[in-house]
C-alpha positions, 0 to 999 in steps of 0.5 A: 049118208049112205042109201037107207031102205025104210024099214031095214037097217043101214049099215054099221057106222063109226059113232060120233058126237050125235050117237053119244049124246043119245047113248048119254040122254038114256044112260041113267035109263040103262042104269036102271034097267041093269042094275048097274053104274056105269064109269065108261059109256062111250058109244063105238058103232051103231045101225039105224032104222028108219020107222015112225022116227028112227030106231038106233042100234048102239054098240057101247063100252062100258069099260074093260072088255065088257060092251053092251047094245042098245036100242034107242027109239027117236021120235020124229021131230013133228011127235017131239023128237023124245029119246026112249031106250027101247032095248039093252042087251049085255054080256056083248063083246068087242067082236060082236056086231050091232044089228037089229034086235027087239 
């Protein structure tokens, strides 16, 4: 794992199944909050950031040309390790990067 500086954000990586499986555990959170289901949800890239837990910023597919971003909130594990959806923004494309946003 690359260095990451507690605070900032790390650098854009590929997802893989740890990242789905947080994309999954919130998707009907996401669901709720667009107004919107969701076939495709498969999450590509993302940045985290290490705070009291670790803050993920998720690019996701979400079918089409259509992408959304999510921030999603993991507690340490000694506060339980819950997964809460902190932030969705949509309208997002496949060239647009993941970074930081509240």
């Amino acid at each position: 794992m690359a260095d990451i500086m507690i605070g900032g954000c790390s650098q854009t990586n590929a997802a893989d199944e740890e990242i789905q499986k947080l994309c999954d555990s919130v998707k009907a959170a996401v669901e709720r909050q667009t107004g919107k289901k969701y076939r495709v949800f498969k999450a590509e890239t993302y940045t985290s950031q290490v705070v009291c837990g670790r803050n993920y910023f998720i690019k996701v597919h979400v079918g089409g040309d259509d992408y959304i971003h999510l921030r999603v909130h993991q507690k340490l594990p000694c506060y339980g390790g819950d997964v809460e959806l902190h932030g969705v923004e949509e309208s997002k494309k496949h060239a647009d990067a993941v970074d930081y946003f509240d």
